[in-house]
N, C-alpha and C positions, 0 to 999 in steps of 0.2 A: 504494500500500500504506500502511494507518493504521498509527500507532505500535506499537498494540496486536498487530498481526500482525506486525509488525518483532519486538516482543519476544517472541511467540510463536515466531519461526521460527528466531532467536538461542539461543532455549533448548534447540527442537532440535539445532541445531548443537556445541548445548556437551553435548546428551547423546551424540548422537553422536561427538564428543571422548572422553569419558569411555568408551564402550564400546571404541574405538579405543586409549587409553590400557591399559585393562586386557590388550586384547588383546596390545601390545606388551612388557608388563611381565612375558609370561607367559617372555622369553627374555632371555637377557645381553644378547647383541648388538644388540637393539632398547629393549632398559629406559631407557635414557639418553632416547631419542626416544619413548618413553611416558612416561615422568616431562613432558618439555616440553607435549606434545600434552593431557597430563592439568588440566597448570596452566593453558593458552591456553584450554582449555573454560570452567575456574572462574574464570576473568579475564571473560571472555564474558559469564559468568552472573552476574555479582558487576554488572558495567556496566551488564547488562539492568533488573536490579533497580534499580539506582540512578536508572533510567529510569522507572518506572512510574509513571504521573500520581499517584494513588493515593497513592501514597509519603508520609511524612513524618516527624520528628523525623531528619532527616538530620544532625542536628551530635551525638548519642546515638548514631546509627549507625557515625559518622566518628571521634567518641573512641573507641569499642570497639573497631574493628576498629585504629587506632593502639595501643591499651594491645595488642594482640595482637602487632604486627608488633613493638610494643618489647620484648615477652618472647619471642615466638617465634623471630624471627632469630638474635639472638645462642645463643640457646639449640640451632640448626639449625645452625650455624656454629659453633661452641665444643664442639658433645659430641663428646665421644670412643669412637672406637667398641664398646670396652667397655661404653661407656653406652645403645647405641642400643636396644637391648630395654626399655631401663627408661623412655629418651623414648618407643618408640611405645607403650608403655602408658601413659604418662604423658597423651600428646594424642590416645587412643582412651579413655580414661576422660571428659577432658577433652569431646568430640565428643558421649558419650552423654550425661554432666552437662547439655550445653545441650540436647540435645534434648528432655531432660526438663523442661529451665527452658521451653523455649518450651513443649511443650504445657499444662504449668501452667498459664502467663500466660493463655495462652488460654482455660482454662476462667475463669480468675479476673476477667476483663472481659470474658466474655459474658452477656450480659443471664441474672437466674434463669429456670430452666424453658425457654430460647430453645435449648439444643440436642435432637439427636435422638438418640434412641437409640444410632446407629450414631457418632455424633458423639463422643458420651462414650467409646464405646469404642475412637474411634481415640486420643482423650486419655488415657486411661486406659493404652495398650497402650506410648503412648510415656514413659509416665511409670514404669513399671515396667521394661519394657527396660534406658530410660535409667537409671535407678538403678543396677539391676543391676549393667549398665555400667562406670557411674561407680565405683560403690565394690567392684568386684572388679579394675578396673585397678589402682585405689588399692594392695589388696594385693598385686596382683602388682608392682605397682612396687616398694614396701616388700620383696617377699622377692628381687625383684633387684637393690636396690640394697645388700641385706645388712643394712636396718634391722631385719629380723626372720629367723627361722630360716624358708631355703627350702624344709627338712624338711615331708611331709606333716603340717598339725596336727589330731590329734583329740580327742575328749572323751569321754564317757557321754553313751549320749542324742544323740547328734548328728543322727541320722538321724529319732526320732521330733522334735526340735528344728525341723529343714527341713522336715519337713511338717508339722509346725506351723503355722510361717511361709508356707509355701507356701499352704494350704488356709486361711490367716485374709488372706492375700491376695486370694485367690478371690474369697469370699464375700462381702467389702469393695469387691470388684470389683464383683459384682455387685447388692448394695444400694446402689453409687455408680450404677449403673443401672437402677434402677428411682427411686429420690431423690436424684439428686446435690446433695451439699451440699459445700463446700470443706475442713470437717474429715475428712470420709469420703477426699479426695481425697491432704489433708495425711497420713494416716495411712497409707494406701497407698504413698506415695510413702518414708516412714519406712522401712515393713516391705520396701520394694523395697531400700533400704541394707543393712537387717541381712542378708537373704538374699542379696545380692551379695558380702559379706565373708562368711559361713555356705558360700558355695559356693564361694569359692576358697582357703579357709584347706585343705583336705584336700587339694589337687592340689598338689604338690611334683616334685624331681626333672626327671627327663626330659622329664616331661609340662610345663612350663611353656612352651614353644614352642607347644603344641597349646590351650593357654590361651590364651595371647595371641590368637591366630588365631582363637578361636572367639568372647573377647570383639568382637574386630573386627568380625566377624558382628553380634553384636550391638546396637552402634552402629550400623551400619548398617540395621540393621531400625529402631531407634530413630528415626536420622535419618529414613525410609520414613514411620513413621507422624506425626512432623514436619509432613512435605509433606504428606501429607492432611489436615492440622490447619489447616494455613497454606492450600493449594488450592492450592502450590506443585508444575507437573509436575516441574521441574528437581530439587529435594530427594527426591520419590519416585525419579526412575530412578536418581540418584547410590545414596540409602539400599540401597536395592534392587541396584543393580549392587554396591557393599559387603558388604553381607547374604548373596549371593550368592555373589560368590566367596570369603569367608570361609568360609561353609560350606562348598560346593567344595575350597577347602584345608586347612578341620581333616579332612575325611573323608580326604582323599590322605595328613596325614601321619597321620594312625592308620593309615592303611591300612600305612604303613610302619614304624609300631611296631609292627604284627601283632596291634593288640589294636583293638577295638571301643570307640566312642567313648563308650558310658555305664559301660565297667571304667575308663579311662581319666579321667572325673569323678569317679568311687565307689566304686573302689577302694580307699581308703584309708580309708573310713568305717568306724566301729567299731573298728581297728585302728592302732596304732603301729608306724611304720615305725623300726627302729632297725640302723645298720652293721655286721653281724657275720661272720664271714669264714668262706670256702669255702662250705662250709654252713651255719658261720657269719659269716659276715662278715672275720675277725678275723686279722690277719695273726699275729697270736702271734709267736713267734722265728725264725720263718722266713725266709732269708738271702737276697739277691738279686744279682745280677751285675751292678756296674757299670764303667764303662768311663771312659779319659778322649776329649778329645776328637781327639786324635791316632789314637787305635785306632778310634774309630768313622769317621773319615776318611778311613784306608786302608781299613776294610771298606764305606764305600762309592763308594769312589772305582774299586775294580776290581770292580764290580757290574755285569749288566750290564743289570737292571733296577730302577728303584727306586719303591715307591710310596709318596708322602707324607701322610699322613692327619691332616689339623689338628684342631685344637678349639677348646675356650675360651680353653685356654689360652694359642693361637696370640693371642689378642685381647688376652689380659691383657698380655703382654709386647709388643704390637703390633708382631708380630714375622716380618708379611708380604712386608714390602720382603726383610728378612732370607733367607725361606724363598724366595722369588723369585730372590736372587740366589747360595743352596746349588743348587739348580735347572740356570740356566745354569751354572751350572759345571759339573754333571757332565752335562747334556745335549754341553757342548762338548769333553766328552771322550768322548764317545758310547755314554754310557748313556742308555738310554731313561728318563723321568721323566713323570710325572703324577701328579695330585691325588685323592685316593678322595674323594667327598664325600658324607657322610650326610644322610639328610634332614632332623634334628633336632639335627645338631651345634652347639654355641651354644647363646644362648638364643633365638633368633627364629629364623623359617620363612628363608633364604638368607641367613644371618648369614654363613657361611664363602662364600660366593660372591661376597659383596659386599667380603670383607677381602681375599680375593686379586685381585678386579678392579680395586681400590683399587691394587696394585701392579704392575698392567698385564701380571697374567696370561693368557697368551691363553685363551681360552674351549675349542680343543680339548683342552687338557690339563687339564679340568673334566671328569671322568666319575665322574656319579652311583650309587650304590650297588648297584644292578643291572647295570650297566655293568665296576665295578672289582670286584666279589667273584670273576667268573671267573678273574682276572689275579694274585693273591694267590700263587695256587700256583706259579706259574712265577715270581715275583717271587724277588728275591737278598735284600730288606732291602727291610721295611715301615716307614716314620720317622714313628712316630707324636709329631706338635707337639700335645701339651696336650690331645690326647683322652682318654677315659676310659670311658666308658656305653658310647659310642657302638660300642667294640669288646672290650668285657666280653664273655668266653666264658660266663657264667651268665646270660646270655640266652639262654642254646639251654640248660645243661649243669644248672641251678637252679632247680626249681621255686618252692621258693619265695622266689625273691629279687623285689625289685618291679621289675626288669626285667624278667625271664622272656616270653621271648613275646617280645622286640622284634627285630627284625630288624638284624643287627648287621655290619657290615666285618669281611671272613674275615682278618683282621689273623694271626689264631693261621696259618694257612695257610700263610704266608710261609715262607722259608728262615730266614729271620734277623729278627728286630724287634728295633729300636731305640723305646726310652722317652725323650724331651725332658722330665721332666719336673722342678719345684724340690723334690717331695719325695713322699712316699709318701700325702698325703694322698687320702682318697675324691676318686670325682667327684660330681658334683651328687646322683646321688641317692642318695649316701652308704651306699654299698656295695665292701669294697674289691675289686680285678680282681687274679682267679686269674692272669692272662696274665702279668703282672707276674714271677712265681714260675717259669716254665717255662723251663726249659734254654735256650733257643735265643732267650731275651728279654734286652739289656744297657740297661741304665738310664745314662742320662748327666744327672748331677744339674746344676739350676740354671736359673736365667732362659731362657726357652725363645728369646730375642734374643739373648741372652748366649752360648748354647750353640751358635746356629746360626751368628753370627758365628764364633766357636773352632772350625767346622767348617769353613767357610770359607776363614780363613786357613791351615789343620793342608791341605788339601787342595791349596791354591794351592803350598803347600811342596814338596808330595810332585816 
């Protein structure tokens, strides 16, 4: 067997990896051994390459991929998990950035007039993706790291604006195919930026889980057309196995916010999204029930069901060990306990599955939103940590709130809910929750670590 069929059959093998990975990652119990199996492919494929007669500027190769391992590590090691929405936007921007630089490159030292039609437009398709891409992770990185407001943002004109931009894309598109010239390309490449910041400034709220996931797609389509630029198989089936299941997954969670995935982008166009209570947003003088953490201790210490419904703000206070170990204790006094988890809790697609795996929660007591809504009603006390959206009754009860329509944790259901929360502020998509207000709801103000510890020891007492 020649070299050339060695790294042919390599590459296979690392695609195969790659399909084998995703398939694993699709569960808890297996994600761990999908992650390995995922990175042994692109170690495979990274070798093969390094292999190719062909090859060269190998010491260009060897700094870049160092300046990456020097930022990337620490940075993979060091975030916190409050921060990890913001990293994978951060190296899903990142991903489609390059792919855009690579198909560039490539138009830019290939001989004038030497591509073909279809050539230009696999250049062309990665350079607009990738833009895309690139500067719509940007913003969403920016509204989840709180540089800018994560409120939907709109203007006048917004909508003839995008198509605008959209349709002078086009048409640049296709006069870079019929005469490609590098300014035609530079320019496209421009208007691919402004409409990837033009189309994620309007998505706010809830929906930025569904963002993120869809730019991911994205990239991955970007990286696809990459690999046909370069005549790389390995970067097509990766791009494409990306592309792929990103799609796959922004359709699953729309499907679970109950709304369709173009109200979900454009929704908020034309319109300003602003907090106002009941019907309108606005909690006015409205008085609430709170508790200390002694009285919420004994009501659920003789419960004899309990279910715990996290959020973000379980992440902000990292306050999973915590919720892990209020858990075992009333499991060992034999209440029954489990975890409701929403699809869209957080801000990334398995953000809450991954904080309480973190804390060596077992995987049965993970039961997804379909699973825990029938359970609410017989439950004694719902203990909701730092969620908010995700179990707002004006998602079923308010037309026009910009939840409405999402599919939400029967939290109201409950006998008793409990609030962990540090203060009355909205949740993300800054709307206040009726539930808050209802007789049979006690607020226990303060650090959602801080509070679930105080329940902890208040319980150990009893």
């Amino acid at each position: 067997m020649n070299l050339d069929t060695g790294i042919r059959l390599a590459y296979l093998i690392a695609a195969v990896c790659f399909i084998l990975a995703l398939k694993a990652l699709s569960g808890p119990k297996t994600a761990r051994a999908g992650n390995l199996i995922g990175a042994a492919g692109m170690a495979l494929a990274i070798g093969m390459t390094f292999a190719t007669p062909s090859l060269s500027r190998f010491g260009l190769m060897v700094g870049a991929m160092a300046i990456g391992v020097v930022i990337g590590l620490p940075a993979a090691r060091l975030v916190k998990m409050t921060a990890m929405p913001q990293m994978v936007a951060a190296f899903n921007g990142v991903g489609g950035g390059a792919a855009a630089l690579i198909a560039l490159a490539e138009f830019v030292k290939a001989t004038p007039g030497s591509l073909a039609v279809y050539q230009v437009v696999e250049v062309l398709f990665g350079i607009v993706v990738g833009s895309v891409s690139f500067a719509g992770s940007a913003v969403a990185f920016a509204k989840l790291q709180e540089l800018m407001t994560g409120r939907p943002i709109t203007y006048p004109g917004q909508q003839v604006l995008n198509g605008v931009v959209a349709t002078g894309i086009l048409g640049l598109a296709i006069a870079a195919c019929l005469s490609p010239h590098n300014w035609l390309i530079a320019v496209i490449g421009i208007l691919g930026l402004l409409f990837g910041i033009a189309f994620v400034l309007p998505i706010g709220g809830a929906d930025v889980p569904v963002l993120i996931s869809l730019l991911n797609s994205f990239t991955g389509l970007a990286v696809a057309a990459s690999g046909f630029v370069l005549h790389s198989v390995v970067l097509v089936v990766a791009g494409t196995l990306v592309g792929a299941s990103g799609t796959l997954l922004t359709r699953m969670m729309s499907a679970a916010m109950g709304r369709s995935l173009p109200n979900i982008l454009f929704s908020a166009f034309g319109s300003v999204i602003t907090a106002t209570a009941g019907a309108d947003g606005t909690s006015g003088d409205r008085g609430v029930r709170s508790a200390t953490a002694e009285d919420v201790a004994v009501l659920l210490a003789y419960s004899q069901k309990v279910i715990i419904v996290p959020g973000y703000g379980l992440a902000v206070a990292q306050a999973q060990h915590s919720a892990r170990e209020l858990a075992d204790l009333l499991q060992a006094r034999g209440v029954e306990v489990f975890y409701a988890i929403h699809p869209v809790a957080g801000r990334m697609p398995g953000h809450m599955n991954v904080l309480l795996a973190e804390a060596n929660v077992p995987y049965d007591e993970l039961k997804e939103m379909d699973e825990a809504n029938p359970e609410f009603q017989s439950a004694d006390v719902a203990l909701v940590v730092g969620a908010n959206d995700v179990v707002n009754p004006a998602a079923k009860n308010s037309p026009g709130s910009p939840i409405y329509g999402m599919p939400i944790l029967a939290v109201d259901e409950a006998r008793n809910i409990v609030f962990l929360k540090r203060s009355m502020r909205p949740g993300f998509a800054g709307i206040d929750n009726e539930l808050l207000f209802d007789p049979k709801t006690t607020l226990l103000f303060g650090d959602a670590k801080d509070s679930l510890t105080k329940l902890v020891a208040a319980i150990k007492a009893l």
